[in-house]
ROFIVO-13241 format. One line per field, with one value per residue (C-alpha): x, y, z; chain; residue number from 1; residue in one letter. Coordinates in nm, 4 decimals. Last residue first. Example, Ala and Ser with C-alpha at 12.3 -4.5 7.8 and 13.67 -1.06 7.14 Angstrom:
<martors>
px [1.3670 | 1.2300] $
py [-0.1060 | -0.4500] $
pz [0.7140 | 0.7800] $
unit [A | A] $
pos [2 | 1] $
code [s | a] $
</martors>
This chain:
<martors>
px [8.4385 | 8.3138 | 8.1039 | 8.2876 | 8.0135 | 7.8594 | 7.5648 | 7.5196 | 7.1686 | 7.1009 | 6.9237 | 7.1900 | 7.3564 | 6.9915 | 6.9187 | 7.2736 | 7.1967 | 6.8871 | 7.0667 | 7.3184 | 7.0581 | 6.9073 | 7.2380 | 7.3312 | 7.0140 | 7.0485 | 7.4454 | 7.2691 | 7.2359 | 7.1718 | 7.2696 | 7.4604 | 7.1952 | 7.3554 | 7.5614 | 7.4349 | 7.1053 | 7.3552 | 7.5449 | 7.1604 | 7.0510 | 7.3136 | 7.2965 | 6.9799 | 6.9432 | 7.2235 | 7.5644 | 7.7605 | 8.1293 | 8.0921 | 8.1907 | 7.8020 | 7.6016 | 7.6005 | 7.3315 | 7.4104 | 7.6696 | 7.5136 | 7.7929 | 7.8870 | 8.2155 | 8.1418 | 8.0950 | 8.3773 | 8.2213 | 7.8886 | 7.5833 | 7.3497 | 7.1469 | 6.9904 | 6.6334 | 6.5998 | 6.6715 | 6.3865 | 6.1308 | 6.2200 | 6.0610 | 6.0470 | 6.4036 | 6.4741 | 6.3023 | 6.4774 | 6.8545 | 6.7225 | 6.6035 | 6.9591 | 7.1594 | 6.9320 | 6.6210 | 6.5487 | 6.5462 | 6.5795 | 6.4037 | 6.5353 | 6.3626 | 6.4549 | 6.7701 | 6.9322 | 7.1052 | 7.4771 | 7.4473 | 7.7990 | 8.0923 | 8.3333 | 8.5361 | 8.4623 | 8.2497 | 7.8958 | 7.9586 | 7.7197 | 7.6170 | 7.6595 | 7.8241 | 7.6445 | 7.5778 | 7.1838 | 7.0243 | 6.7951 | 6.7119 | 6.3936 | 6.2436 | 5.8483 | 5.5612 | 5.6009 | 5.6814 | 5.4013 | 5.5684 | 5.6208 | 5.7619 | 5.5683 | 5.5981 | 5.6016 | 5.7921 | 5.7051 | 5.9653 | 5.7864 | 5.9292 | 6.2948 | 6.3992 | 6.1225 | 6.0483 | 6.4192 | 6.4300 | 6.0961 | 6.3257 | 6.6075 | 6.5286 | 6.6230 | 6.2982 | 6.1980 | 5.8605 | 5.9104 | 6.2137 | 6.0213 | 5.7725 | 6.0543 | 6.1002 | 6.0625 | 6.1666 | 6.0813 | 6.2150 | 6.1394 | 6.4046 | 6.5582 | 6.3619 | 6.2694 | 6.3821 | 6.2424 | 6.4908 | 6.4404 | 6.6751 | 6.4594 | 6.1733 | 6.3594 | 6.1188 | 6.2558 | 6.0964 | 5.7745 | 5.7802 | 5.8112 | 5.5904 | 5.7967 | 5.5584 | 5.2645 | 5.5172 | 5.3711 | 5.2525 | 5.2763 | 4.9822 | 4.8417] $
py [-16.8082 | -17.1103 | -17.0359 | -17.1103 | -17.3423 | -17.2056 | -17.0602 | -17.1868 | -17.2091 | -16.8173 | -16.7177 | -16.6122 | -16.4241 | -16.2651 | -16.1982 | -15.9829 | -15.8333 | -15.6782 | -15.5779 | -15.4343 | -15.2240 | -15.1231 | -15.0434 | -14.7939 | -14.6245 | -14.5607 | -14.4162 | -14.1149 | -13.8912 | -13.5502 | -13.2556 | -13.1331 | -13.1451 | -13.2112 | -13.3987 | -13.6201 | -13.6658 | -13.7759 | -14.0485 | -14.2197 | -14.1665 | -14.3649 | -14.6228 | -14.6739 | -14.7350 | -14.9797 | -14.8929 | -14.9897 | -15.1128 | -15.4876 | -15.4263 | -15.3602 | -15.3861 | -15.6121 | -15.7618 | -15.9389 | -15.7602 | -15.4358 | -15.2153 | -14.9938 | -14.8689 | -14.5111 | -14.2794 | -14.0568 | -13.9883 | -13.8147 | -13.7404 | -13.4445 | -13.3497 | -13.0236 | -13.1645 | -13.1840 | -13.5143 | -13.6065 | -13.4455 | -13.7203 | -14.0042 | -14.2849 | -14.2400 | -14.1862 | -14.4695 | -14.7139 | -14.5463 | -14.6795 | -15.0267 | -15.0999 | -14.9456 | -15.2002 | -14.9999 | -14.7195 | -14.3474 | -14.0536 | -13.8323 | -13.4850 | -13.1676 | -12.8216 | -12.8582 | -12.4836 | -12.3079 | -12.3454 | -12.7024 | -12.8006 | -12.5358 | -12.7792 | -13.0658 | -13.3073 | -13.5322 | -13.3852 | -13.4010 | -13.1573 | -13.3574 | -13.2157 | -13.5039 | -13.7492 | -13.9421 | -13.9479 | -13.7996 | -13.5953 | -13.2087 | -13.0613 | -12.7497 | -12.6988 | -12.8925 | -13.3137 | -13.4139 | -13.6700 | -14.0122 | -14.2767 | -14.7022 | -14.7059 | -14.7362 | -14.3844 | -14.4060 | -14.0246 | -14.0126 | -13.8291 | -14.0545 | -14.1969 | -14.5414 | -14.7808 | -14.6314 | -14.6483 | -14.9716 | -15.0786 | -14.8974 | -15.1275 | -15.4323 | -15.7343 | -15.8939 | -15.7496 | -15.6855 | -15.3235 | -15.3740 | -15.4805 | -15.2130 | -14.9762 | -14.7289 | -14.3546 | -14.2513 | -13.8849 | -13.7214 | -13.4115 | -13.2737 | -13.3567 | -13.6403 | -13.7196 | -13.9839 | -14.3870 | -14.6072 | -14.9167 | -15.2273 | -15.4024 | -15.3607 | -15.5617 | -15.8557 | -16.1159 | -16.4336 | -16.2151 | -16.1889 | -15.8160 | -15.5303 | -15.3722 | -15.2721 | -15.5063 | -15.7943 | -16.0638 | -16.4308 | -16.6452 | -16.7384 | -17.1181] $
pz [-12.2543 | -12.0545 | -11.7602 | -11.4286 | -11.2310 | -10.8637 | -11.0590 | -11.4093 | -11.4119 | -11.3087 | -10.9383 | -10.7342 | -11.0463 | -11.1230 | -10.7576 | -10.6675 | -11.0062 | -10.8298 | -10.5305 | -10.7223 | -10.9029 | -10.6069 | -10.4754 | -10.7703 | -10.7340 | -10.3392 | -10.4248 | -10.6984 | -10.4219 | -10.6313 | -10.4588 | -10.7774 | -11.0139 | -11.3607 | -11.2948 | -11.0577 | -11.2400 | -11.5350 | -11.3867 | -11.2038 | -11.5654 | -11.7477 | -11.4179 | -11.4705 | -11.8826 | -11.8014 | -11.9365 | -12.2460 | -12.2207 | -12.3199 | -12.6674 | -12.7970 | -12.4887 | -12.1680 | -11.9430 | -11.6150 | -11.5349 | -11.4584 | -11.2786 | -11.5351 | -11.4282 | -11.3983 | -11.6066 | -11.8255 | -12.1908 | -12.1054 | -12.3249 | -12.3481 | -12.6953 | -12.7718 | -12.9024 | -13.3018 | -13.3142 | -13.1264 | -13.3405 | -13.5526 | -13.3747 | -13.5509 | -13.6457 | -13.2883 | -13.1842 | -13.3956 | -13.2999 | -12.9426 | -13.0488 | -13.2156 | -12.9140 | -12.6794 | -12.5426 | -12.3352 | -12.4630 | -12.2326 | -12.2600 | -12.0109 | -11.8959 | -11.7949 | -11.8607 | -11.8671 | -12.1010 | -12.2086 | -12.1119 | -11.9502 | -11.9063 | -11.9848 | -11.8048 | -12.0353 | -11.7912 | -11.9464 | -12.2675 | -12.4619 | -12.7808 | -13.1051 | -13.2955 | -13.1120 | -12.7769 | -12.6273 | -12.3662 | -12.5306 | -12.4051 | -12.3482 | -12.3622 | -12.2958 | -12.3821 | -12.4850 | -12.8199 | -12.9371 | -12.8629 | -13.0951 | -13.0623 | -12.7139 | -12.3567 | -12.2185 | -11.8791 | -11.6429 | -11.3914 | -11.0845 | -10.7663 | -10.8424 | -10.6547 | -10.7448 | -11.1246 | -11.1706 | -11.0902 | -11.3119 | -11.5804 | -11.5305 | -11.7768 | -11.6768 | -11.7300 | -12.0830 | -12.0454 | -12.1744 | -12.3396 | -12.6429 | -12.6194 | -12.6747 | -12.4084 | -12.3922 | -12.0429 | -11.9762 | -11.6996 | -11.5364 | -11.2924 | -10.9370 | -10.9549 | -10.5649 | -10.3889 | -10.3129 | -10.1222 | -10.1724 | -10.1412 | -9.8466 | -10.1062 | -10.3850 | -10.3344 | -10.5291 | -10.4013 | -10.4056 | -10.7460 | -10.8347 | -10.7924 | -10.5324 | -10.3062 | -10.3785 | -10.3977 | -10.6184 | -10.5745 | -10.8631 | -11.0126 | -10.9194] $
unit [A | A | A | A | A | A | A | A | A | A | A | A | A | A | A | A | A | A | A | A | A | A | A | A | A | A | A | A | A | A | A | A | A | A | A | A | A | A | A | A | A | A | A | A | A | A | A | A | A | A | A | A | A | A | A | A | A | A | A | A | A | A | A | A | A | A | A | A | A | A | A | A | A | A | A | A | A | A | A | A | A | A | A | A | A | A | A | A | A | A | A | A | A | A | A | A | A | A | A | A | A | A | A | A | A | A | A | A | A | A | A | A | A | A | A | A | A | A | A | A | A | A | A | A | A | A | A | A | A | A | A | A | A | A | A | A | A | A | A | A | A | A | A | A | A | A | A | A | A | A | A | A | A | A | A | A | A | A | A | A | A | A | A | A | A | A | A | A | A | A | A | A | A | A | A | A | A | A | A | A | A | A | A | A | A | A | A | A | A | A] $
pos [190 | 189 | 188 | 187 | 186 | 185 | 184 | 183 | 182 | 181 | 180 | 179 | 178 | 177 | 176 | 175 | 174 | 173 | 172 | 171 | 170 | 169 | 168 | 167 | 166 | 165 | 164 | 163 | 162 | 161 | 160 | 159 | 158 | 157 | 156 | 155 | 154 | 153 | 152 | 151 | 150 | 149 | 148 | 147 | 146 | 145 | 144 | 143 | 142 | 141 | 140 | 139 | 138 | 137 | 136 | 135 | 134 | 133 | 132 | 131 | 130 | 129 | 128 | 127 | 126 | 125 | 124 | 123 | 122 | 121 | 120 | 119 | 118 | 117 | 116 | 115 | 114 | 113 | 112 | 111 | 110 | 109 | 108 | 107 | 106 | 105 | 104 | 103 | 102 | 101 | 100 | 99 | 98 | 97 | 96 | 95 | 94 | 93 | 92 | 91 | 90 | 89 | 88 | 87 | 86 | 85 | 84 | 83 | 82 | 81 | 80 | 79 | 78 | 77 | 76 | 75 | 74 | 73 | 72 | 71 | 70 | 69 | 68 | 67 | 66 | 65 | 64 | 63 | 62 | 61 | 60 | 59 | 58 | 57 | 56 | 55 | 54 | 53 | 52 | 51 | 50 | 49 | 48 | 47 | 46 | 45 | 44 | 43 | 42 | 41 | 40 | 39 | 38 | 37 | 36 | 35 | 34 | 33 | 32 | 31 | 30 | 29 | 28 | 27 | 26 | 25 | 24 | 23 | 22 | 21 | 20 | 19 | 18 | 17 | 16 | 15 | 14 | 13 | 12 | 11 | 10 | 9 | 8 | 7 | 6 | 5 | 4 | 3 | 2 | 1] $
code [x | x | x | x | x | x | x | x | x | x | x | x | x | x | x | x | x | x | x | x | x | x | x | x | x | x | x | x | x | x | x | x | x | x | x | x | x | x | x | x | x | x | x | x | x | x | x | x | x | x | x | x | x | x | x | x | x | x | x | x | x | x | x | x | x | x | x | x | x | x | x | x | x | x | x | x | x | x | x | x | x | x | x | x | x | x | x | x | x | x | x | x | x | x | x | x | x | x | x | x | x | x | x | x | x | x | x | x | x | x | x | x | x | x | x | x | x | x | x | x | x | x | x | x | x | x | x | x | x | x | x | x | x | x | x | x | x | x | x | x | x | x | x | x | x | x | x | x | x | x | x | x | x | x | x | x | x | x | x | x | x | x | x | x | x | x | x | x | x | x | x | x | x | x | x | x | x | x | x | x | x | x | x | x | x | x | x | x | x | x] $
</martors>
């Protein structure tokens, strides 16, 4: 017998995050490219952000046509805007953001399959938060969650943004995973 889902949530129904929702707004257009890989990856955060932020557009594939208009890529390099340095910021306006979701090896794929991409003014930030997603971890431990990258952006760049109602979905959601992982209640060996 399937497993019964959540129609709000879309997940199981023993891990309904609807409780945790609280749906607002994009404050700008938002383009998620993310590898197919990630796609049914189940501790992936995209399927967060589709809960919490109305209008983000998720393109699951490996290429993307470039869509209209100007757009900026969040994503670190030599000519990225830092958004926590203190500075002016964007010296024209974001109209638009991709962002790219993946692990760091899946991410620098996509841009090389996509080299319209690295012609976009890039954005990137050098001061977040404590990531908060401890159930996954990047290169060193220090990376962030495809969420919690956007959730710190959105805020800076739109000033009334109420990035808090992300952040708790996701700790609602790791809440489940550490409930729900085999070596609950035992001290994993390091």
């Amino acid at each position: 017998m399937p497993r019964p889902y959540c129609r709000g949530c879309r997940l199981p129904q023993n891990a309904c995050l609807c409780a945790a929702v609280y749906c607002q707004p994009c404050p700008l257009p938002v383009v998620v490219l993310q590898h197919p890989s990630e796609a049914t990856h189940a501790k992936s955060t995209v399927p967060l952000l589709q809960l919490g932020l109305s209008g983000l557009r998720i393109e699951v594939a490996e290429t993307m046509a470039p869509p209209p208009g100007n757009w900026w890529l969040l994503y670190p390099g030599g000519n990225a805007v830092d958004l926590d340095d203190g500075g002016p910021g964007p010296d024209v306006p974001v109209e638009g953001l991709i962002v790219l979701d993946g692990t760091w090896r899946k991410s620098r794929r996509l841009l090389h399959l996509n080299p319209w991409l690295q012609h976009l003014p890039r954005l990137s930030f050098s001061r977040a938060p404590a990531g908060r997603y401890a159930i996954r971890k990047g290169p060193g431990g220090q990376s962030l969650s495809t969420l919690e990258s956007l959730a710190h952006v959105l805020g800076r760049l739109s000033p009334g943004f109420d990035s808090a109602p992300l952040y708790r979905l996701l700790e609602a959601r790791v809440a489940q995973f550490q409930l729900h992982r085999p070596c609950h209640g035992r001290e994993e060996a390091g």
